[in-house]
Every structure is written in C-alpha cells, then in structure tokens.
Legacy VTK file of the C-alpha trace (Angstrom):
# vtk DataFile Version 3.0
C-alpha trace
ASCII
DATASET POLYDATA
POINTS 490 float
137.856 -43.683 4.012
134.172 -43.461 4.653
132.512 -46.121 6.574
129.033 -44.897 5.856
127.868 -43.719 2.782
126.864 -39.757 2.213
123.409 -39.443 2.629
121.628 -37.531 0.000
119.559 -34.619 1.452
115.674 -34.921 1.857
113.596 -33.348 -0.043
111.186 -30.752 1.567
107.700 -31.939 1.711
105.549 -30.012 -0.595
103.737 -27.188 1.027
100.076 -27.783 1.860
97.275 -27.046 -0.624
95.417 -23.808 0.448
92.021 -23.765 0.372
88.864 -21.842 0.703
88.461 -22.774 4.657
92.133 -22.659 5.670
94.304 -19.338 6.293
96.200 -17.857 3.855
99.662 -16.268 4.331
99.654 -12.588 4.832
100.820 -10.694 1.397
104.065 -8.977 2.286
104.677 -5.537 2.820
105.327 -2.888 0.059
109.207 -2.258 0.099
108.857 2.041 0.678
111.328 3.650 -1.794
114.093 5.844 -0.103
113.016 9.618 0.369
114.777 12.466 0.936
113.165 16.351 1.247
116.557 18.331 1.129
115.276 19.297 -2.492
111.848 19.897 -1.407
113.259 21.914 1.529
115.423 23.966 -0.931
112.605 24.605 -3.394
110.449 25.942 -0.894
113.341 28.250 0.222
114.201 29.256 -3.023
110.367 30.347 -3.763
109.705 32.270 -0.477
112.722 34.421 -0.895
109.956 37.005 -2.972
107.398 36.781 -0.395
110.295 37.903 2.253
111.008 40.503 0.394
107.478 41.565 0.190
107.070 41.065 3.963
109.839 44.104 4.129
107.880 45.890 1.680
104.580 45.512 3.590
106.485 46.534 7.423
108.598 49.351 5.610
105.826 51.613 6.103
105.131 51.135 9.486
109.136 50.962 9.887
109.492 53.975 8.265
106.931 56.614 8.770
108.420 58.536 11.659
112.074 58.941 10.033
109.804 60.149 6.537
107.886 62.417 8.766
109.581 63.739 11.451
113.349 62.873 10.584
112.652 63.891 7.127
114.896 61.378 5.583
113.587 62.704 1.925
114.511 65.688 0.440
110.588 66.274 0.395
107.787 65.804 3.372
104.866 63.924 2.756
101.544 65.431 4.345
99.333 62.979 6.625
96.960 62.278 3.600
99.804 61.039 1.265
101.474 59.177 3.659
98.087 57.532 3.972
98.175 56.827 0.678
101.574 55.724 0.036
100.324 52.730 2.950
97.114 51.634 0.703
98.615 51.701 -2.757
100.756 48.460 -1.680
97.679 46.578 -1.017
96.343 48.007 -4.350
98.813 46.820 -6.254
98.770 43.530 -5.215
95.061 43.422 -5.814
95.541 44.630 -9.738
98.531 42.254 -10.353
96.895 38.760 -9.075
94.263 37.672 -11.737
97.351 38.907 -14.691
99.771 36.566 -12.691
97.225 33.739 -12.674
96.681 33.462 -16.145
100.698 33.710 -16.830
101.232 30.956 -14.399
99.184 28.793 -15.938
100.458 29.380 -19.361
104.248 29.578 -18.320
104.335 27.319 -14.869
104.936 28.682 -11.332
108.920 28.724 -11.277
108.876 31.171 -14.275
106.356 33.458 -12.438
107.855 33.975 -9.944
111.578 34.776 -11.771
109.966 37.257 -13.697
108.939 39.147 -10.391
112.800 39.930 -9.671
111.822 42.586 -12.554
108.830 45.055 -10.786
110.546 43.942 -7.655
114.114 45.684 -8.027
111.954 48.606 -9.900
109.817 49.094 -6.967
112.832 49.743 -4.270
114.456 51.281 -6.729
111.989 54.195 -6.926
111.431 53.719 -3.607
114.949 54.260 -2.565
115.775 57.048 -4.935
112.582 58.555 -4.874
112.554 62.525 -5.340
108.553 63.179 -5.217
105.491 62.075 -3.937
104.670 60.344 -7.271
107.682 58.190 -7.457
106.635 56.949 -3.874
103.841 56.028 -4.992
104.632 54.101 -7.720
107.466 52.271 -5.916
105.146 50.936 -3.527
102.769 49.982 -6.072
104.818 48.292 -8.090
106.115 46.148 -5.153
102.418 45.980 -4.242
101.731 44.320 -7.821
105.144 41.723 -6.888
103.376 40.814 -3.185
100.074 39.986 -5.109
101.945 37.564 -7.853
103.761 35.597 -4.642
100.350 35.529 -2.764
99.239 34.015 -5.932
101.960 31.713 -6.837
103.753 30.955 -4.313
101.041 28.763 -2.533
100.069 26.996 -5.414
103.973 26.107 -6.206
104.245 24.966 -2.525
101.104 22.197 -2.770
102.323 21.185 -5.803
105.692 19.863 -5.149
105.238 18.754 -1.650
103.821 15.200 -1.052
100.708 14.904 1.033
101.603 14.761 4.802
103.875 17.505 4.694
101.712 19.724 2.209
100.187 21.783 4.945
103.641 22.867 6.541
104.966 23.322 3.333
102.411 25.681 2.276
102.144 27.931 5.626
106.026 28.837 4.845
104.704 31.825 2.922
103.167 33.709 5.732
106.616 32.628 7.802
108.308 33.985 4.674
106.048 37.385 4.971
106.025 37.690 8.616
110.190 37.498 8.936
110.279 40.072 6.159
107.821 42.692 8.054
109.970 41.830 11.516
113.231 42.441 9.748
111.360 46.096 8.772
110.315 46.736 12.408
113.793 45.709 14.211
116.318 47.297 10.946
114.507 50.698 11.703
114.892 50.307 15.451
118.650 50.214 15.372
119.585 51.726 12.325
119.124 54.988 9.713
117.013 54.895 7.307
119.338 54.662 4.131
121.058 52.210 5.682
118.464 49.986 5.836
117.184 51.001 1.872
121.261 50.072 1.320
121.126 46.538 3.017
117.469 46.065 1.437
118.563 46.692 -2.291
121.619 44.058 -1.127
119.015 41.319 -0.224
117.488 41.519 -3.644
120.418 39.746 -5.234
119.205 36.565 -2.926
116.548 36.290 -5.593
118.799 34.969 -8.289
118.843 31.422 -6.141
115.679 31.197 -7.536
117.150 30.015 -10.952
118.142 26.584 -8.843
114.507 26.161 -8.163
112.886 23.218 -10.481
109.419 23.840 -11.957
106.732 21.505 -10.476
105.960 17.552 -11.705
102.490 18.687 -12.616
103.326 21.555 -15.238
105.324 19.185 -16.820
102.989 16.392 -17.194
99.920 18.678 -18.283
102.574 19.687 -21.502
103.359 15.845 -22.110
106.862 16.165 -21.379
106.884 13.045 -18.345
110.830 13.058 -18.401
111.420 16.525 -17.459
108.532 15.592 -14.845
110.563 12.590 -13.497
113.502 14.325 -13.213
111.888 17.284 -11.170
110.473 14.721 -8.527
114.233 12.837 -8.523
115.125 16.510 -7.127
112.387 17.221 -4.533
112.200 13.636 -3.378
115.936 12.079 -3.700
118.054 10.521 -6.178
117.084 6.751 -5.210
112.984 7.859 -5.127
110.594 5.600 -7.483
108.691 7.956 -9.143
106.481 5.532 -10.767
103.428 6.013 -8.372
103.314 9.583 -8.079
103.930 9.698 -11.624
100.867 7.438 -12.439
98.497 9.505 -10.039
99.726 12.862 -12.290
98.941 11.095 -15.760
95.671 8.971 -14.410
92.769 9.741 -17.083
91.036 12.503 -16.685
87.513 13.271 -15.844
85.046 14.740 -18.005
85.053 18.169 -16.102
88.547 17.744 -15.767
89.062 17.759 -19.332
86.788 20.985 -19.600
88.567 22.584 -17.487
91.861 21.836 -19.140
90.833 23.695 -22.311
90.044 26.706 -21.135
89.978 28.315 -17.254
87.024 29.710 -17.787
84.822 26.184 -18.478
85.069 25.118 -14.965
82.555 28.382 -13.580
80.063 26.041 -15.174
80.077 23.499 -12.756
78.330 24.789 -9.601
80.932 22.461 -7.220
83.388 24.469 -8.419
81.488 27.962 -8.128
80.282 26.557 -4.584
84.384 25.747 -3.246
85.678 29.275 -4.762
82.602 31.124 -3.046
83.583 29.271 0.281
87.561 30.161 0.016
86.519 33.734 -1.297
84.795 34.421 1.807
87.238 33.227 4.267
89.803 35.406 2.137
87.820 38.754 3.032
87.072 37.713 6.293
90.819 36.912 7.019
91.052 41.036 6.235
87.842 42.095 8.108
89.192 40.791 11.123
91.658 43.464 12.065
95.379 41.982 11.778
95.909 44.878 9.326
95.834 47.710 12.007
98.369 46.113 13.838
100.951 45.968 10.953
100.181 48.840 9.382
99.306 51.165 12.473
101.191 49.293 15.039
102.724 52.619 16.593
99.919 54.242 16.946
98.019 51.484 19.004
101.327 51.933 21.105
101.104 55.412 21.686
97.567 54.677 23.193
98.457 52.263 25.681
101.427 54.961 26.743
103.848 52.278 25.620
107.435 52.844 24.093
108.222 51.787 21.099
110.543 49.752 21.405
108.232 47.256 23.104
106.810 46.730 19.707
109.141 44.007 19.421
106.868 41.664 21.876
104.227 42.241 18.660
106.624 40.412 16.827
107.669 37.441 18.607
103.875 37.097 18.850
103.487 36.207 15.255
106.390 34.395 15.270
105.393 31.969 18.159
101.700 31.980 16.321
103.668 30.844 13.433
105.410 28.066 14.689
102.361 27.052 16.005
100.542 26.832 13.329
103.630 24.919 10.957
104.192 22.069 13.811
100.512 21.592 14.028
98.787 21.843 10.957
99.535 18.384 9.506
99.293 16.711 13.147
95.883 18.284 14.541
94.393 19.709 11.137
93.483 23.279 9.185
89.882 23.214 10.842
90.717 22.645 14.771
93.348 25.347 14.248
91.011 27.870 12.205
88.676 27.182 14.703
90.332 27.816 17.732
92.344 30.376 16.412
89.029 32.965 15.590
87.684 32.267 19.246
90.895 33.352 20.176
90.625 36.646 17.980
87.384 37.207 19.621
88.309 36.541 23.397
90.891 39.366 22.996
89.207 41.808 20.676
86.487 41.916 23.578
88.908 42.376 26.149
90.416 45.144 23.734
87.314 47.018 23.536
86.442 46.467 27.366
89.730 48.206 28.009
89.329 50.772 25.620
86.326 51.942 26.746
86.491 51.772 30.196
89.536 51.327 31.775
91.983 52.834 29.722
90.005 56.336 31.216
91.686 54.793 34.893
95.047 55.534 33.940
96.451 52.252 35.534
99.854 51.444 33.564
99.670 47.666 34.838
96.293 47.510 32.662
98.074 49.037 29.507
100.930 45.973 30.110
97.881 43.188 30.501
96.242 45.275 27.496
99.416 44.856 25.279
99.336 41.030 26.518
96.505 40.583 24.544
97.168 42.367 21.741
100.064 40.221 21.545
97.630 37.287 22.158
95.597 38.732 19.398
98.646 38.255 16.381
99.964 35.534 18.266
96.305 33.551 17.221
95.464 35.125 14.038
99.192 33.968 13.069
98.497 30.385 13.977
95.127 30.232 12.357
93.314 32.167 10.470
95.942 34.162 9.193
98.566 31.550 7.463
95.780 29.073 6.957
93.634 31.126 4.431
96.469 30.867 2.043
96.651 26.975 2.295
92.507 26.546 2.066
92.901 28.762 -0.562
94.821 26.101 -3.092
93.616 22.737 -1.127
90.200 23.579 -1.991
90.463 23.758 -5.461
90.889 21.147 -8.132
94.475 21.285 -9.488
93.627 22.911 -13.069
91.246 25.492 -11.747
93.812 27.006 -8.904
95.726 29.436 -11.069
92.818 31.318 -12.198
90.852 30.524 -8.943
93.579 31.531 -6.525
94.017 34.708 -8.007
90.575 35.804 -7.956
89.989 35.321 -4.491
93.601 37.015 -3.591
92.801 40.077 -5.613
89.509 40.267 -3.376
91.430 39.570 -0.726
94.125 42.179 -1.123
91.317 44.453 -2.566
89.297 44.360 0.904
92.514 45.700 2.632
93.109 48.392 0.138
89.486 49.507 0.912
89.962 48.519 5.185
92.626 50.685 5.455
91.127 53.501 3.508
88.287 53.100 6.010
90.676 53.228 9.186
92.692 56.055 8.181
89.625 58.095 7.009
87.615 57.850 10.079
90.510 57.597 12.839
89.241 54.545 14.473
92.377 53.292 15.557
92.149 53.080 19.031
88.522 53.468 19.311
86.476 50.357 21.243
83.814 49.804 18.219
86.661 48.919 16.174
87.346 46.362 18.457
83.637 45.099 18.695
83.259 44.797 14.770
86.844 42.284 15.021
85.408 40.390 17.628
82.065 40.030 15.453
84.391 38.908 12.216
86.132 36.354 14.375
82.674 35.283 15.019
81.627 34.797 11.708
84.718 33.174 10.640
84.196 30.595 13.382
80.658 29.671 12.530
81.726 29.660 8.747
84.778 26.752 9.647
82.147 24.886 11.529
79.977 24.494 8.483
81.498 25.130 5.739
85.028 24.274 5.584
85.529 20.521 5.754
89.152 19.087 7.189
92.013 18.878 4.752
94.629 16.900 6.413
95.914 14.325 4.750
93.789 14.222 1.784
94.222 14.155 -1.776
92.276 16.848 -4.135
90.384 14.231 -5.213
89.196 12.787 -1.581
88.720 17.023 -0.878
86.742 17.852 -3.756
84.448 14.446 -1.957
84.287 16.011 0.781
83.120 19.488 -0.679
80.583 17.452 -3.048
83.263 18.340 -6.041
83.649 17.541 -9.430
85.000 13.998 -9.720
82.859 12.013 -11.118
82.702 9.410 -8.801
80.410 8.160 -5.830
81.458 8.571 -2.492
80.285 8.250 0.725
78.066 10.953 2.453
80.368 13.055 4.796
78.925 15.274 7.530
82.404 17.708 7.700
80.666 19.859 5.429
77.496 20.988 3.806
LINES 1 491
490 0 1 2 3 4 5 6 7 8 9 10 11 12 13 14 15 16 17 18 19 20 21 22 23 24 25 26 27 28 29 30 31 32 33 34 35 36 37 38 39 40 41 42 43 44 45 46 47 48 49 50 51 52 53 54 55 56 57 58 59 60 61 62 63 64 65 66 67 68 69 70 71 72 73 74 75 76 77 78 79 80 81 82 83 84 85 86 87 88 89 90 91 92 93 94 95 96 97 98 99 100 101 102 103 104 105 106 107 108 109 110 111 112 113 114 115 116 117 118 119 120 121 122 123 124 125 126 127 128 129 130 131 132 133 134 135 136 137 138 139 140 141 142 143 144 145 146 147 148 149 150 151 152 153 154 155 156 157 158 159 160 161 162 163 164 165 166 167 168 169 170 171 172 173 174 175 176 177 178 179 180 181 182 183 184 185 186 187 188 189 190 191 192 193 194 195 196 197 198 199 200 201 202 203 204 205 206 207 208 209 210 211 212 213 214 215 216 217 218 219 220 221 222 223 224 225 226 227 228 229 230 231 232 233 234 235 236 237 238 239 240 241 242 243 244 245 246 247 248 249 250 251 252 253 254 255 256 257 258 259 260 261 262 263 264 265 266 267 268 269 270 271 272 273 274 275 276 277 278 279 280 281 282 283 284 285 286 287 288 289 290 291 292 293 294 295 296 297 298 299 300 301 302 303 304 305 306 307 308 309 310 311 312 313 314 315 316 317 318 319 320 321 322 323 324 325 326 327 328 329 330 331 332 333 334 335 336 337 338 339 340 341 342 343 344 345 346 347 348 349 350 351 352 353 354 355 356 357 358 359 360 361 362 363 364 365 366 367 368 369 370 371 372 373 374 375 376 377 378 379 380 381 382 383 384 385 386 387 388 389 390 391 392 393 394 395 396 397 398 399 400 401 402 403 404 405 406 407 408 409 410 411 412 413 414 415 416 417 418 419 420 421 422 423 424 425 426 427 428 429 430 431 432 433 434 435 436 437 438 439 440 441 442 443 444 445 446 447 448 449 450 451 452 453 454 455 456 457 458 459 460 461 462 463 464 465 466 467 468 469 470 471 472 473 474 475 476 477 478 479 480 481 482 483 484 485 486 487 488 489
C-alpha cells in the first residue's frame, strides 16, 4: 500500500528558440562508410603482373648477353651489331604498339587490354626461347616490346582509375615497382643460374597472367556505357562489401561539361582546346626528358659501366637494391610530401652525381685508385637510387593525373610512344658512338636533370590530393568553371 501517490513525470521544458544573435548547435558529423582496399590491393596486383613480366623482358638483355655471346647458349652467334639491335627493337616495339592500344582501351576498357596482351606476350618468349636465327630474335623481342608499350599505356591509367584519391599516387607508382622487380629478377636469375633454365622458369611465370581474369574492369568504363550496376558492383569489390557507393557514384555520372561532351564523341575533338594541347605538351616533354637523362645506360649497358670502374660483376647487385630503395621511396612519399618536391629533388640529385660521374671519368679514373672506383659506383648507385624515386616512376603518374579522364587513353599513348620512341633512338645513339663510359655523356645527363628541374618548377603544378577537376584548375584546364588564380603553375 502506497502512502503517497506516483508522481507523474515532468515534462521537459521546450528547447529555446534559436535566433539570428544566439549560437547554433554544431551540424553533426558525416557517419564515414566502412572501407576496405584488399580488392583494390588485388586489382592492382593482378594488373602489374604484365608489366613484371616486361621488366624481365627489358633486363633479359643485359642478363643475357654474355651467355649469347661468349657461352653461346644458341645454336647461332650474334655479331656486336645485331646484338645491338636485338637491345633497341624492344623499345621499338613498345613505341609502335602504344597509340593502337590506346584507341582499343578506350573502345574495350582497360581490364580487357591488358588480357589480350597474354597473346604477343607468350609469342614473344616463345620465339625468344626457341629461337633458331637472328630474325626470330628479333621478332621475339619486338613483339614483347609491342606488350611493354600496351602496359606502359594501360596499366597507369587502370591504376588512377580504381584507386580513390589519397592513395592514387602509390597506387599508380606500382608499375615502375612492377618493372623494376621484373629487370632485378633478370639480373640475379642469370647470376646463379643457366641460361635455359631461366627461359624454363620464365615461360612458367607466364601462366601468373591468367589471375588477371579475377581483375574487375574500372567504375568509370562502366558508367561512360550507362551500365551504373555493373559500375556499383566493381566499386563494392575495390572498396568493400559494406562501402556506400552513392558519392563516388554521383561524382562519375555528374553532368558533363561542354568540352567534356566533345571529347566524349570522338578522341580527337579535345586537340581543339588549347588547355588540353598545353597539359599533353607539358607531360610529353617530361616523358622524353625522363629518357634523355641517362637511366637507360645503366639497364641496358650496366656491365659495361662495370667493367670500367674494374668492378666484378657480381657487385651489380648494389645497382639493384638502389632502385629498389629509390622505389620505396618514392611509394611511401608520394601521397605524404607530393609528385613535385619529389621530381624536384630527385633531378638535382641526377645532376649532383652525373657531375661527380664525369669528374671521375675524366680525371681520376686515369689515377688508378680502386677506393675511387668503390665511391664512383656509390654514386652511380645514388644515381638509380634518385631517378627511381623521382623522375623515373613519377613520369608515369603525371602522365594520367594531368589529363582529363576521357582524353587519357589517346593522350597517354601518344606521349608513351614518344617516350619509348626517344629510347629506341638513345640507345641507337650510345651504341653507335661508344659513349658509354665517356665523361661528356655524363655532362649532357647532368644538363637533362637540369632541365627537368627548371621544367617542375614552372610548369608542373602539385597533384596530391586533387581531383582531375581541381588539376585541370590548376593547369588552367577545360572545366568550365571559375577558379581562383594559382601561382603552382603557369
């Protein structure tokens, strides 16, 4: 028995009328959907397994020219000249096969591009492998030439596509990791094994290319064909199961521009607009330069700046774990510091060592002191250690971020088949005049590394972070929209 009745609850005083003078509550925070990159890891893995494979191509002649020419592991002996030749006509294919590749990507998506290239790429080591004549040499390495050129083209392109913004720059150096573990599995196979063995294990790591069946095609493909469902579920892969794909999705399908929308019915329409002519003729020349500046002579010709310094060969290795550390440089850094501190620093880099180079070449290599051949071979290995983390795996990043999305295909490849055409005609030059070891060569690298360092300064504005749309801003592009003036770039 209750002695005092229950009291009913009070109600809660009604909450004071906001107005103009007082504060107002603080809007609460978005709720971040759940994201996981174990697909976008995968994908990435799954697309870079061709430009491995065409990092083995492009060491396997380095790897391989003394058991062809002094071991005489063919039934038939290349002279100097052909060998020279069977080194160029990779870089020659690659340079024919790009702008075809473009176009195909564009019509048939990235992920089907680069399936087809299991095709020339089984051919090439095939006639590689099995070749009985100078001719079928030659055509085995241009054929794998033409698959490089495709992946140079691709690959990149693939990469920025499916990766979200703050990991896009990591994402997209993977392809020069890719190509440099490929030309150090070349250098080390040949060290401790025969050469057949190593064609043997090669033609074994071509079946790795069939994981790239598992690999989905990119959100954007899908939404330029209409088809947003296929789109959804290719983000539900790359960014997790419990992802909301709304907002990316709605930044895919926004309305076009009006230059957009040229460009969209035919590659070709967007030359008209000179903010597209001007960001192509910026990422062109930072493409040749990137070949100018003499990372060529150590991959190709390697040995033979080796034999110089009095070195054995089997110290080459130190070559490699220079690219490797320039490598991991350049992934852990590139979407923390930026593209241009790391371009930047990276040429001044090139040029402190090529001058050292040619100081030692000149001068003191007439001494015969074998402690200045070890501090010589410190800088070379200072030299691929910063072209890796710069200028080297960043050219293929610029080379999609500054270009609007529908343009990259057909803009990509024509700056890669200059690209890959300036080392076709670079080595020609070295192997022509014998300049390998000479100090001039060394004075024209450091005056490259020069140029590309003044060019970042002025022309190449800082990606990091940014959407196409804030880059093409920043380049003066095509989106027609005001923006504020930026001084990154003229």
């Amino acid at each position: 028995m209750q002695l005092w009745p229950k009291r009913e609850p009070e109600p809660e005083p009604p909450a004071p009328q906001t107005s103009r003078w007082s504060k107002q509550a603080k809007p609460a925070k978005p709720v971040r959907s759940p994201v996981s990159n174990v697909g976008l890891y995968k994908a990435i893995f799954y697309s870079n397994i061709g430009s491995f494979l065409f990092g083995i191509a492009v060491g396997w002649s380095g790897a391989a020219e003394k058991s062809v020419m002094e071991q005489h592991s063919y039934d038939f002996q290349p002279t100097a000249g052909e060998w020279n030749g069977v080194c160029s006509l990779l870089t020659l294919g690659a340079a024919v096969w790009c702008v075809p590749m473009g176009f195909l990507s564009r019509s048939c998506g990235c992920r089907r591009t680069i399936i087809l290239q299991l095709v020339p790429n089984t051919l090439g080591w095939i006639l590689l492998v099995f070749a009985r004549s100078i001719p079928m040499l030659y055509a085995g390495r241009f054929v794998l030439g033409m698959c490089g050129g495709a992946h140079c083209v691709v690959v990149p392109i693939y990469s920025a596509q499916i990766s979200p913004t703050k990991k896009r720059g990591a994402m997209g150096v993977v392809f020069q990791g890719a190509c440099i573990c490929g030309v150090i599995y070349s250098f080390l196979m040949s060290i401790v094994l025969e050469l057949w063995i190593i064609h043997c294990l090669t033609l074994c790591l071509l079946a790795l290319g069939l994981l790239q069946l598992l690999m989905p095609e990119s959100p954007a493909y899908y939404v330029d064909r209409g088809n947003i469902p296929r789109a959804e579920a290719s983000l539900l892969f790359l960014r997790g199961k419990k992802y909301d794909t709304k907002r990316e999705l709605d930044h895919l399908t926004r309305k076009p521009t009006r230059s957009e929308q040229d460009v969209r019915q035919g590659p070709l329409q967007g030359f008209k607009y000179k903010k597209i002519r001007r960001s192509l003729a910026r990422i062109l020349t930072l493409a040749v330069l990137q070949k100018l500046c003499g990372a060529l002579i150590f991959i190709f010709y390697g040995q033979d700046m080796l034999e110089c310094l009095q070195i054995r060969r089997e110290y080459g290795a130190v070559l490699g774990a220079g690219v490797t550390i320039g490598f991991f440089i350049c992934f852990f850094l590139v979407d923390r510091v930026g593209r241009r501190p790391l371009l930047i620093f990276s040429s001044a880099a090139v040029f402190l060592s090529s001058i050292f180079l040619g100081l030692y070449f000149k001068i003191w290599m007439q001494l015969g002191d074998a402690t200045l051949s070890w501090i010589a071979l410190f800088f070379i290995v200072l030299f691929v250690c910063s072209y890796s983390a710069g200028v080297g795996s960043l050219t293929w990043l610029l080379n999609v971020e500054l270009v609007v999305r529908h343009m990259q295909p057909v803009g990509c490849s024509i700056v890669c088949a200059c690209n890959w055409m300036t080392a076709f005609f670079v080595i020609c030059w070295f192997t022509c005049h014998e300049v390998k070891c000479q100090p001039y060569l060394f004075l024209l690298f450091a005056i490259v590394s020069v140029f590309i360092t003044l060019f970042a300064l002025v022309y190449i504005p800082e990606t990091r972070g940014l959407s196409s749309g804030k880059i093409q801003q920043r380049l003066g592009g095509i989106m027609n929209r005001p923006s504020a003036v930026i001084f990154t770039s003229s």
